[in-house]
DONU-945182 format. One line per 5 residues: their letters; for each residue x, y, z of N, C-alpha, C. Coordinates in nm, 3 decimals, padded with zeros to 5 digits, m for minus. Atoms other than C-alpha are relative to their C-alpha. Example, Ala and Ser with C-alpha at 12.3 -4.5 7.8 and 13.67 -1.06 7.14 Angstrom:
<atoms>
as	00.089,m00.119,00.000,01.230,m00.450,00.780,00.090,00.120,00.000 ~ m00.082,m00.119,m00.006,01.367,m00.106,00.714,m00.077,00.109,00.073 $
</atoms>
This chain:
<atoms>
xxxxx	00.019,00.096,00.108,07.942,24.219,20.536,00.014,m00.143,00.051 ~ m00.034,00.145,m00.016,08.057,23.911,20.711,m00.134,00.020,00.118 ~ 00.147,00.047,m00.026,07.772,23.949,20.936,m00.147,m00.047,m00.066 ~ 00.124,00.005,00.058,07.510,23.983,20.693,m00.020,m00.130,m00.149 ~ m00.012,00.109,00.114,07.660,23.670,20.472,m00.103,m00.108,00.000 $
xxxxx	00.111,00.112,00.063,07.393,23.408,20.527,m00.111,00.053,00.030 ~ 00.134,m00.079,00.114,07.113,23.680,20.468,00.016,m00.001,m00.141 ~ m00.041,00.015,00.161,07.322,23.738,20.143,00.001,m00.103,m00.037 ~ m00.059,00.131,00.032,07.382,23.374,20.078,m00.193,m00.009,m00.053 ~ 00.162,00.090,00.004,06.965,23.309,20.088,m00.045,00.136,m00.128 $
xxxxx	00.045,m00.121,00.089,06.884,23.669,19.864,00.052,m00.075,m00.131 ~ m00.058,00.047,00.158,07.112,23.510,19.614,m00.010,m00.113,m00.043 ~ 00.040,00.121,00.075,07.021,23.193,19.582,m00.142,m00.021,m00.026 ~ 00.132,m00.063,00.038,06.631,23.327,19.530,00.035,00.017,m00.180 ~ m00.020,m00.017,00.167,06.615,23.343,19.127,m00.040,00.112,00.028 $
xxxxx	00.025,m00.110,00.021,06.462,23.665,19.184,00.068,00.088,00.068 ~ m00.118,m00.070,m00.133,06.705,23.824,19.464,00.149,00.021,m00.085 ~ m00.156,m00.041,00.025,07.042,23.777,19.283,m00.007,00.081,m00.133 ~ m00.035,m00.136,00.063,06.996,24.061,19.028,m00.046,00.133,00.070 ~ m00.073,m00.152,m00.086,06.965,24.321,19.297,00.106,m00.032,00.104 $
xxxxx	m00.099,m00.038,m00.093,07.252,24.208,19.494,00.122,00.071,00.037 ~ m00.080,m00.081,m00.021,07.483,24.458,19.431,m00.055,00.102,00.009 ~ 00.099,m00.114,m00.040,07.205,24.720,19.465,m00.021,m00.036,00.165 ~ 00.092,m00.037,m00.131,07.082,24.611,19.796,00.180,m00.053,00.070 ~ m00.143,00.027,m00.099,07.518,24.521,19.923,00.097,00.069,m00.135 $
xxxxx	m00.132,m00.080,00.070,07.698,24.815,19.696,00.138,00.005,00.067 ~ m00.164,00.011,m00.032,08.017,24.756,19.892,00.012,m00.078,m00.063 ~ m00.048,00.086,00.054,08.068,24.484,19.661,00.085,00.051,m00.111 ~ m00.057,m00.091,00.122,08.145,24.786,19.395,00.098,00.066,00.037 ~ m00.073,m00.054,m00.020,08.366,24.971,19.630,00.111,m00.023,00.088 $
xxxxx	m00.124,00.036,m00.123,08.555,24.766,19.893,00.056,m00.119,m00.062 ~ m00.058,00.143,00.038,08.798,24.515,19.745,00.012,m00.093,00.106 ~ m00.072,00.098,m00.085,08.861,24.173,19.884,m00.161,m00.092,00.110 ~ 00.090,00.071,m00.098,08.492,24.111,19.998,m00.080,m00.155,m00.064 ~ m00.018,00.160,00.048,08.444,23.796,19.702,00.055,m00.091,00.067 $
xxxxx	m00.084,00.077,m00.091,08.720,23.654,19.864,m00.064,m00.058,00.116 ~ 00.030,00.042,m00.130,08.583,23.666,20.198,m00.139,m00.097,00.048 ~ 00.185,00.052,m00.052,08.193,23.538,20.169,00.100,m00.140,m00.104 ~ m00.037,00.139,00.012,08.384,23.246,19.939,00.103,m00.104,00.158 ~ m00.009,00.074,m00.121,08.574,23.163,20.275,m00.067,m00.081,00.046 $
xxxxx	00.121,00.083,m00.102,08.282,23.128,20.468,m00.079,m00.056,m00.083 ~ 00.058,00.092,00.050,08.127,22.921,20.210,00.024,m00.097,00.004 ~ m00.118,00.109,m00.030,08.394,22.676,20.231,00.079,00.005,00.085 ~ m00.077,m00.049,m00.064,08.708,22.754,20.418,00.131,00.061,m00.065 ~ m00.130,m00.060,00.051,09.058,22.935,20.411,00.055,m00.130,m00.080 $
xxxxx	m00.099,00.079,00.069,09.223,22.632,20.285,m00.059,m00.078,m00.138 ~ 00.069,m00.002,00.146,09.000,22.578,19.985,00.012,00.098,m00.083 ~ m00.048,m00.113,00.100,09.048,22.934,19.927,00.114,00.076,m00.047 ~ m00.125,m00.067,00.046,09.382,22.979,19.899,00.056,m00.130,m00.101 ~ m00.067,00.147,00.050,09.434,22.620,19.658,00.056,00.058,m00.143 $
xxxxx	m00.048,00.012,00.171,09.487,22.772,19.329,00.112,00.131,00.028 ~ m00.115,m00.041,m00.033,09.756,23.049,19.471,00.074,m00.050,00.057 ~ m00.127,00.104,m00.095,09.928,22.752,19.651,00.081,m00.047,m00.155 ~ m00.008,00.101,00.091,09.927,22.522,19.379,00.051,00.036,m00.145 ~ m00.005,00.025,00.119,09.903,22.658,19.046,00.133,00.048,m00.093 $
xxxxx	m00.139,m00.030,00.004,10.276,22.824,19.017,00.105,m00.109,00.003 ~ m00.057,00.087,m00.060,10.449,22.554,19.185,m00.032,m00.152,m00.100 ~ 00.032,00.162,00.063,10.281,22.215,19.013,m00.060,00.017,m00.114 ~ 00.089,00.059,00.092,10.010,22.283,18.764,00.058,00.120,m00.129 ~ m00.036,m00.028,00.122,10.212,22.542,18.533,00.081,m00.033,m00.076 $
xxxxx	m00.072,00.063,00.092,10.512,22.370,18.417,m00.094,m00.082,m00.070 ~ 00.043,00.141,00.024,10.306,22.048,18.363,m00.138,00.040,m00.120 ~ 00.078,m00.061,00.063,10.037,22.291,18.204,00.056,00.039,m00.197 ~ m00.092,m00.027,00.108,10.291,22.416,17.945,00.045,m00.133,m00.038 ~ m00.058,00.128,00.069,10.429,22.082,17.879,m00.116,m00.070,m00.083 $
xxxxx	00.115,00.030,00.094,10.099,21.947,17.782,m00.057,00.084,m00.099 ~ 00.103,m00.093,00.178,09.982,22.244,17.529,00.125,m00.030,m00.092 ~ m00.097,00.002,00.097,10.345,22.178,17.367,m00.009,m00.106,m00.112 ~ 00.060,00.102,00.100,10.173,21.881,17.205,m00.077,00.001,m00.050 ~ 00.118,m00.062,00.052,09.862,22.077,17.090,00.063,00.045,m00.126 $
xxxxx	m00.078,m00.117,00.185,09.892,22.206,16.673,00.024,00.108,00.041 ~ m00.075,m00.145,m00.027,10.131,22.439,16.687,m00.117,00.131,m00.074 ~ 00.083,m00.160,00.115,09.939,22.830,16.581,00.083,00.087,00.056 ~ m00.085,m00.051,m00.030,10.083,23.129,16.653,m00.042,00.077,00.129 ~ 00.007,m00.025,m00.111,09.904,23.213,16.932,00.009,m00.085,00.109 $
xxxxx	00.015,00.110,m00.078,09.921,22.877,17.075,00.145,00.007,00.038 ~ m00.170,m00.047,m00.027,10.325,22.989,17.052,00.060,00.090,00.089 ~ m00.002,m00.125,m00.090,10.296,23.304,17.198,m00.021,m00.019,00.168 ~ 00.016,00.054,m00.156,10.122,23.172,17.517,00.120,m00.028,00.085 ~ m00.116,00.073,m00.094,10.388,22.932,17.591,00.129,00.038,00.033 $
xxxxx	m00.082,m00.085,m00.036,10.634,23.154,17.509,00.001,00.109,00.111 ~ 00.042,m00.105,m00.120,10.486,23.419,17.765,00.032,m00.081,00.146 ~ 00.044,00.052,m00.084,10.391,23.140,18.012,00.197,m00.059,00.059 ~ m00.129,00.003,m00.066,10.783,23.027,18.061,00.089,00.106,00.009 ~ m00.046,m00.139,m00.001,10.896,23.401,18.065,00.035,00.004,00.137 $
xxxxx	m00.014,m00.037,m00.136,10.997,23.475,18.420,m00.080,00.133,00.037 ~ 00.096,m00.126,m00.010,10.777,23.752,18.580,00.109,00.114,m00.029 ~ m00.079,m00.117,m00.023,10.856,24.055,18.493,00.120,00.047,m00.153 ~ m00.113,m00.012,00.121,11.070,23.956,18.160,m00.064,00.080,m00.087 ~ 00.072,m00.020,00.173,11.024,24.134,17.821,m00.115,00.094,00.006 $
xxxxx	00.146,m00.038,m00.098,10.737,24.329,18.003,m00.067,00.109,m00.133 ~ 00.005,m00.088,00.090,10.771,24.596,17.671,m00.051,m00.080,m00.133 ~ 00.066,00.004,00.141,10.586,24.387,17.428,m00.174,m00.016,00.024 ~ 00.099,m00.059,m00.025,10.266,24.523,17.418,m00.141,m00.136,m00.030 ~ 00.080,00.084,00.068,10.078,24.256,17.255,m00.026,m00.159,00.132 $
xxxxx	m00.006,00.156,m00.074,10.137,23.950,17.521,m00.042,00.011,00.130 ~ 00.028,m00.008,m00.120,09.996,23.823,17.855,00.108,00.006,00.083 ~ m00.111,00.020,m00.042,10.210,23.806,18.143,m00.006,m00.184,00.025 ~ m00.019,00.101,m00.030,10.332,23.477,18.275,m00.121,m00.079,00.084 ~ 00.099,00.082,m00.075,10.053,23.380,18.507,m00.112,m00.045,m00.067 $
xxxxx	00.095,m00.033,00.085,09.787,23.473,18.277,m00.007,m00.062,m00.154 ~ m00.037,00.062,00.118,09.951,23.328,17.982,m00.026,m00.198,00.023 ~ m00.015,00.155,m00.056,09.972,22.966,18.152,m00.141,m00.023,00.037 ~ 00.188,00.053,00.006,09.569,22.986,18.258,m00.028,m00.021,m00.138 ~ 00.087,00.016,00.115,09.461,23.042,17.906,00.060,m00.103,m00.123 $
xxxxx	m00.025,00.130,00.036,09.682,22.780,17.790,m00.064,m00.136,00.021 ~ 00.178,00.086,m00.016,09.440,22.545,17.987,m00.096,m00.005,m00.043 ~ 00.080,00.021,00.169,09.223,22.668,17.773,m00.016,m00.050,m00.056 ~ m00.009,00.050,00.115,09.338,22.564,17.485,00.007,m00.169,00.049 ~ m00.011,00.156,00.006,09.405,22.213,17.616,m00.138,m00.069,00.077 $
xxxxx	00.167,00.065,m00.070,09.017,22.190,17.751,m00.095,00.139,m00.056 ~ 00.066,m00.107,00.113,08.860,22.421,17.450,m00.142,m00.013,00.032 ~ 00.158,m00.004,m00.056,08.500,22.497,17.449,m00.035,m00.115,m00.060 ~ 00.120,00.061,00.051,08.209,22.245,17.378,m00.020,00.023,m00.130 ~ 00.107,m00.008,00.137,08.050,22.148,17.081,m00.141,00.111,m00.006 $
xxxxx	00.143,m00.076,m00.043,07.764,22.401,17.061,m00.102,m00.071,m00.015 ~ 00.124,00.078,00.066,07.442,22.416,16.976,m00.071,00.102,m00.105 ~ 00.037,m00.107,00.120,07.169,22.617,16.787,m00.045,00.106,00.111 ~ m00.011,m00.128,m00.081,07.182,22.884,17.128,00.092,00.026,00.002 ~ m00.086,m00.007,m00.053,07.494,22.827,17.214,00.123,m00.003,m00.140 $
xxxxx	m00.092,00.068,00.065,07.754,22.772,16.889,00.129,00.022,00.029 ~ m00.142,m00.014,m00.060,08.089,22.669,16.909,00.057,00.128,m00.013 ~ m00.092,m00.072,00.034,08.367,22.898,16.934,00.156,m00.099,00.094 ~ m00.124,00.026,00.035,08.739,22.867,16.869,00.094,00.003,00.187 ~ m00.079,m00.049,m00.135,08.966,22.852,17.202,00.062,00.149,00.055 $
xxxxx	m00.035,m00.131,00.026,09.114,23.205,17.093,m00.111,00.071,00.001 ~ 00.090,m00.116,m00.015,08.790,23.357,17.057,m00.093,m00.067,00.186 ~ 00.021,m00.026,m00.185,08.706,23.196,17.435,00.066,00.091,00.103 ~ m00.092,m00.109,m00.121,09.034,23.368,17.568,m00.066,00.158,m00.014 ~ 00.093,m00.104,00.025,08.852,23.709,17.425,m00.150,00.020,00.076 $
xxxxx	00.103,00.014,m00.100,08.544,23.613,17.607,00.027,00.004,00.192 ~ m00.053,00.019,m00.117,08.742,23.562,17.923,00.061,00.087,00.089 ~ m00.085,m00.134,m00.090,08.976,23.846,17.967,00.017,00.071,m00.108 ~ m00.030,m00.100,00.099,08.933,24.158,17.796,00.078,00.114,00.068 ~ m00.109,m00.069,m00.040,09.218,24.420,17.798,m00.073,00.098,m00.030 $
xxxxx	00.015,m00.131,00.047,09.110,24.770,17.783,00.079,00.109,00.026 ~ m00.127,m00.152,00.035,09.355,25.102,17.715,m00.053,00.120,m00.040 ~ 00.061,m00.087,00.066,09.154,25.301,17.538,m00.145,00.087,00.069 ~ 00.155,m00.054,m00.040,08.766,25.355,17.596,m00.003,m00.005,00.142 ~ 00.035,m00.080,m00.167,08.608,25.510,17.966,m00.069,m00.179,00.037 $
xxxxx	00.049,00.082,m00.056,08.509,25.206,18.155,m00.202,00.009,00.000 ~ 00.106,m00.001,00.026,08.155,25.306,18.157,m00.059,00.004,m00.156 ~ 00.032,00.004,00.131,08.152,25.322,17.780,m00.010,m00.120,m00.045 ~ m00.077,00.209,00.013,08.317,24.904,17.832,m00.157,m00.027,00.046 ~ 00.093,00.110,m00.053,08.007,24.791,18.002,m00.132,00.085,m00.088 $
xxxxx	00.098,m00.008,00.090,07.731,24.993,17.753,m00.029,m00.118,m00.077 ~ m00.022,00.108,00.153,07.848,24.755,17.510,00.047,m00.118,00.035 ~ m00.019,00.156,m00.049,07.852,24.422,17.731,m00.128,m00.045,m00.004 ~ 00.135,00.098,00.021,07.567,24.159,17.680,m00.004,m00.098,00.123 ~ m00.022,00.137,m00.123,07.707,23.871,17.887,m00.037,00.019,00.143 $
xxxxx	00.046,00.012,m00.161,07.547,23.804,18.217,00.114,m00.074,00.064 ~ m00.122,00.076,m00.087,07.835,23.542,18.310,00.126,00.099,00.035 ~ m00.140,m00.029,m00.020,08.128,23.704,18.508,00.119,00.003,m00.069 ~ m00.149,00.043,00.098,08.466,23.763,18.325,00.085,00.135,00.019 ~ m00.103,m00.075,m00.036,08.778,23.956,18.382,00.079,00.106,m00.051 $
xxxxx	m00.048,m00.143,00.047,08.877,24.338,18.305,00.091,00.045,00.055 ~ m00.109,m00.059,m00.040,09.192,24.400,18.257,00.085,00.149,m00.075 ~ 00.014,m00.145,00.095,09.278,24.798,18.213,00.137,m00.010,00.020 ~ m00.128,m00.067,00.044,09.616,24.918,18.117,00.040,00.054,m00.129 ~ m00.067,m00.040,00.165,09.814,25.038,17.812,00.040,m00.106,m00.025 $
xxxxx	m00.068,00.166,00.069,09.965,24.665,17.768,m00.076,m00.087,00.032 ~ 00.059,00.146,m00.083,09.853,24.343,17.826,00.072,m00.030,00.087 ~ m00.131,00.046,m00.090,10.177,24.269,17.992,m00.005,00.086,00.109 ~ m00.014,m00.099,m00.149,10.137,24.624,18.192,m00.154,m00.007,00.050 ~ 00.114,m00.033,m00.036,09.805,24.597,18.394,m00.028,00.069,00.124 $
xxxxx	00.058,m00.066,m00.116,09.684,24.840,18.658,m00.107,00.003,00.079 ~ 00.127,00.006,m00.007,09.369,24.755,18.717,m00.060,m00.135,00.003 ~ 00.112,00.127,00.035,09.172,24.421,18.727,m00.137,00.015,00.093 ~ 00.177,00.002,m00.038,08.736,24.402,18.769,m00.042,m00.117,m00.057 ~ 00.107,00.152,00.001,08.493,24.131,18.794,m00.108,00.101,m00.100 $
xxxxx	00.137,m00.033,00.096,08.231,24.220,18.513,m00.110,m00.069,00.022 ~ 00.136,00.063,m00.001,07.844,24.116,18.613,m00.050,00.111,00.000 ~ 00.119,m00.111,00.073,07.535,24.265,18.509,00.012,00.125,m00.013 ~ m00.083,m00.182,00.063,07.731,24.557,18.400,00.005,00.077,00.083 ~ m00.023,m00.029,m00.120,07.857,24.615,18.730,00.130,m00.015,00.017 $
xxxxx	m00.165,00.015,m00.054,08.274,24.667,18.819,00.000,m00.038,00.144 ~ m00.059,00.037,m00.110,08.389,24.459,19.110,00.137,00.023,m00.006 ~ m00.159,m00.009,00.017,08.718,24.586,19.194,00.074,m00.159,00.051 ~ m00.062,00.169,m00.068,08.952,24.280,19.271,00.127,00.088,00.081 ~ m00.108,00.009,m00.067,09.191,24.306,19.543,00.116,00.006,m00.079 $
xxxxx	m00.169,m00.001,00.030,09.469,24.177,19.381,00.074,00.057,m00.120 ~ m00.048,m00.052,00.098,09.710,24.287,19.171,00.105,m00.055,m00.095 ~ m00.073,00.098,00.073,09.867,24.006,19.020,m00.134,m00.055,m00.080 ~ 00.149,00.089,00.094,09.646,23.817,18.712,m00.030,m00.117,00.058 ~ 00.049,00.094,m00.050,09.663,23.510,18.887,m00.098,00.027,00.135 $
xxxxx	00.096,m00.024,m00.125,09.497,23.630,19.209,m00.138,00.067,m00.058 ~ 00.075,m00.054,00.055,09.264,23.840,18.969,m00.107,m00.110,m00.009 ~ 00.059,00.052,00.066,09.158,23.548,18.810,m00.102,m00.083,00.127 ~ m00.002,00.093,m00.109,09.131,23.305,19.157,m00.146,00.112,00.019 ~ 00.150,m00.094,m00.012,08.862,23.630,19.221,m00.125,m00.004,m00.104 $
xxxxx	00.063,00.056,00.097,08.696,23.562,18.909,m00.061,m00.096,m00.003 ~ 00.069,00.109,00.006,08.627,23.206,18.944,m00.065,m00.001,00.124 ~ 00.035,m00.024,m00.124,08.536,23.273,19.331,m00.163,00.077,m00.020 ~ 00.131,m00.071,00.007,08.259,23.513,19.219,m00.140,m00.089,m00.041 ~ 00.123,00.144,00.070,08.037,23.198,19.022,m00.065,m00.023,00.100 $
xxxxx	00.031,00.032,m00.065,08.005,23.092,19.375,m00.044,00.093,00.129 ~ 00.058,m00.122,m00.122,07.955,23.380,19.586,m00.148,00.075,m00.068 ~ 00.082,m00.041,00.062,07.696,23.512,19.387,m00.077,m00.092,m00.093 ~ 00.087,00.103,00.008,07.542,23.195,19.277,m00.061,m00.028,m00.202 ~ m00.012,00.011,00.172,07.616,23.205,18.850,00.045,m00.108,m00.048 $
xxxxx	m00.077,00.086,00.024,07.663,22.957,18.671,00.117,m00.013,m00.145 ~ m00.103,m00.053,00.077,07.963,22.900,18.434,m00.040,m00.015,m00.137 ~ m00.005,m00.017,00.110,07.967,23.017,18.103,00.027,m00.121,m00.117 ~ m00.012,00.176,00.057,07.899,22.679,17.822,00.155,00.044,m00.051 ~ m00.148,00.100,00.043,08.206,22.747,17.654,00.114,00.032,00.056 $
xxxxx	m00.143,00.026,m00.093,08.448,22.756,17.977,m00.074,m00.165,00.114 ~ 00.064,00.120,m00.105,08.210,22.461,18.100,00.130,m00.113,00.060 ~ m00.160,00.110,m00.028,08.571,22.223,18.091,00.101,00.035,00.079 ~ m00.141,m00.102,m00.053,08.786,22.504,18.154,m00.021,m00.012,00.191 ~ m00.001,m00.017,m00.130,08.627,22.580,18.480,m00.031,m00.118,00.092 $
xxxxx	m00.013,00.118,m00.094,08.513,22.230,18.605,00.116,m00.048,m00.020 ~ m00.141,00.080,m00.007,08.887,22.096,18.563,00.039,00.113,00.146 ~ m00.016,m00.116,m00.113,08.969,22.417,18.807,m00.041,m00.056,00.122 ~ 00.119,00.005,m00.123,08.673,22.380,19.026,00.021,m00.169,00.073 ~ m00.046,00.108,m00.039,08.738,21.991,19.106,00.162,m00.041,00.039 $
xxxxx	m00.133,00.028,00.019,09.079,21.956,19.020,00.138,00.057,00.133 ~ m00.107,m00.122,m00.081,09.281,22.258,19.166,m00.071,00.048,00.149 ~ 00.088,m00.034,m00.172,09.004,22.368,19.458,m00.040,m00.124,00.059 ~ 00.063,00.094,m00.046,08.871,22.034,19.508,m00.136,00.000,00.076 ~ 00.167,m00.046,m00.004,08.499,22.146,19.520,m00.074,m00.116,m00.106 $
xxxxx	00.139,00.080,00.050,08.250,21.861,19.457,00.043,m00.105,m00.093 ~ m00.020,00.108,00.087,08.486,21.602,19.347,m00.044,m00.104,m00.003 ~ 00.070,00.111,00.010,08.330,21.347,19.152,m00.167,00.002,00.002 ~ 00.161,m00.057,00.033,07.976,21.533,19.141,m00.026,00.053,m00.111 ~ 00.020,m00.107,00.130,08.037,21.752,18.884,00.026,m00.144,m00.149 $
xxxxx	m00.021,00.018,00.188,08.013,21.647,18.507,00.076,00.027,m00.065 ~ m00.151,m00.036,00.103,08.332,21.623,18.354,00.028,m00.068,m00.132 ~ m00.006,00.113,00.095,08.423,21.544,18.032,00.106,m00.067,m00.013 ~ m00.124,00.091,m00.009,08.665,21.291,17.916,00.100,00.037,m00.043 ~ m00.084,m00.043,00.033,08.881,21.506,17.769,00.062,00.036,00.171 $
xxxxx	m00.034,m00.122,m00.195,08.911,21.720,18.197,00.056,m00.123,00.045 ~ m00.050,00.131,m00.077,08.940,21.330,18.333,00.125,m00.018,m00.044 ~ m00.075,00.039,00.069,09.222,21.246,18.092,00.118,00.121,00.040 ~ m00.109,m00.088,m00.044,09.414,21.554,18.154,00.010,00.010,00.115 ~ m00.040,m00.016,m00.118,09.371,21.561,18.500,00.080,m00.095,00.073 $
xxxxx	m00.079,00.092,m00.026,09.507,21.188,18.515,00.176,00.038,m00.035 ~ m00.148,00.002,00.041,09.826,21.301,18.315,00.033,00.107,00.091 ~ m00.071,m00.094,m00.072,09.885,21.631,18.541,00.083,m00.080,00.179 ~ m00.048,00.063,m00.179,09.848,21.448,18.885,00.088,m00.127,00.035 ~ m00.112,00.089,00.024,10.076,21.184,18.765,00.173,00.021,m00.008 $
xxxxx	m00.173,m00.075,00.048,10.375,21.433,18.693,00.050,m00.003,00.125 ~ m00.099,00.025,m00.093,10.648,21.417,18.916,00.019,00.164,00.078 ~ 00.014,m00.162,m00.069,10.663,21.780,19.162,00.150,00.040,m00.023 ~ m00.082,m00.008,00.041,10.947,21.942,19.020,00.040,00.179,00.079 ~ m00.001,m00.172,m00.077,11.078,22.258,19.231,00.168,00.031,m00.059 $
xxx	m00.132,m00.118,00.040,11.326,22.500,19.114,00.132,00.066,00.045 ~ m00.085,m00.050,m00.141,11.640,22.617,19.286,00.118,00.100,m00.061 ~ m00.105,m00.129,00.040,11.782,22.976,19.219,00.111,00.027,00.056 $
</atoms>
């Protein structure tokens, strides 16, 4: 696979090539960890490890502090409550993310979708996190992707809890990428990695979500991309906070 990456790189950036590329490179369905690797060599290791450096350490307190000024709801409660949980706390309530996972989709909420349009119409920040990461417990995985529409990438997470997950997959063209990792934050880091390995572009209403990410936290194409003034504004107040480390 790492030989055959800038054949793959040119197949997929063909408009007509990147819907057989998991037909004509099916290890993408069965060997974890190979997203990861063709995003390397797109960029480098130290681009690709920025949002498991970083986003624990600096951008989730400061993350949580800023949604605490968003209208209170009760899922906007729940989050933050999850998101300062220590890993691993409380793990028995069935209903909640864990801590890593809880603190992304808090970003979310504080860089909600777009105004729509008459293709696209809005939706609510809560019904983006639903678009984003769906939990499944129940139904056969091949029964999950009958009943998927979305061409954009987004993150399947199987278990009996939200809190307990065993499982995380990259969802495209109704295709399971296993993900390596087994933490939600590394899940996710695979998630946004895939846009660019496979040459998709992001979904309108995480258009904020993921360029604040994609500039911000990876530092990919800062100052090219189209941000809005809400992403600028928050990204001034994060990178302003003071680095605050912890000591057990």
């Amino acid at each position: 696979m790492r030989e055959t990456f800038e054949h793959r790189q040119k197949l997929i950036k063909d408009a007509n090539g990147r819907t057989d590329i998991l037909t004509t490179f099916p290890r993408f369905l069965d060997t974890k960890g190979l997203s990861d690797q063709d995003f390397s060599l797109l960029f480098n290791e130290e681009t690709s490890s920025r949002l498991l450096q970083k986003w624990d350490v600096f951008f989730t307190p400061n993350v949580i502090k800023e949604a605490k000024h968003l209208t209170s709801t009760p899922e906007l409660r729940s989050l933050v409550q999850s998101a300062e949980s220590p890993q691993g706390y409380d793990q028995d309530r069935a209903s909640t993310y864990d801590q890593e996972l809880a603190s992304l989709l808090l970003l979310l909420h504080l860089l909600p979708p777009p105004p729509g349009g008459q293709k696209s119409p809005k939706i609510s920040a809560c019904d983006a996190v639903k678009r984003l990461v769906f939990h499944k417990s129940c139904c056969s995985l091949e029964e999950h992707l009958r009943g998927q529409l979305s061409l954009q990438p987004y993150l399947l997470a199987v278990g009996h809890q939200q809190s307990k997950i065993d499982n995380f997959y990259i969802v495209m063209d109704k295709s399971l990428i296993p993900c390596q990792a087994n933490r939600s934050l590394g899940a996710f880091d695979e998630l946004f990695k895939a846009h660019f390995v496979f040459n998709v572009s992001y979904d309108a209403a995480f258009m904020n979500f993921y360029t604040f990410l994609q500039t911000t936290v990876y530092n990919i194409d800062v100052g090219k991309m189209k941000e809005s003034p809400r992403g600028r504004d928050l990204r001034a107040r994060l990178l302003n906070q003071p680095l605050v480390l912890s000591c057990e």
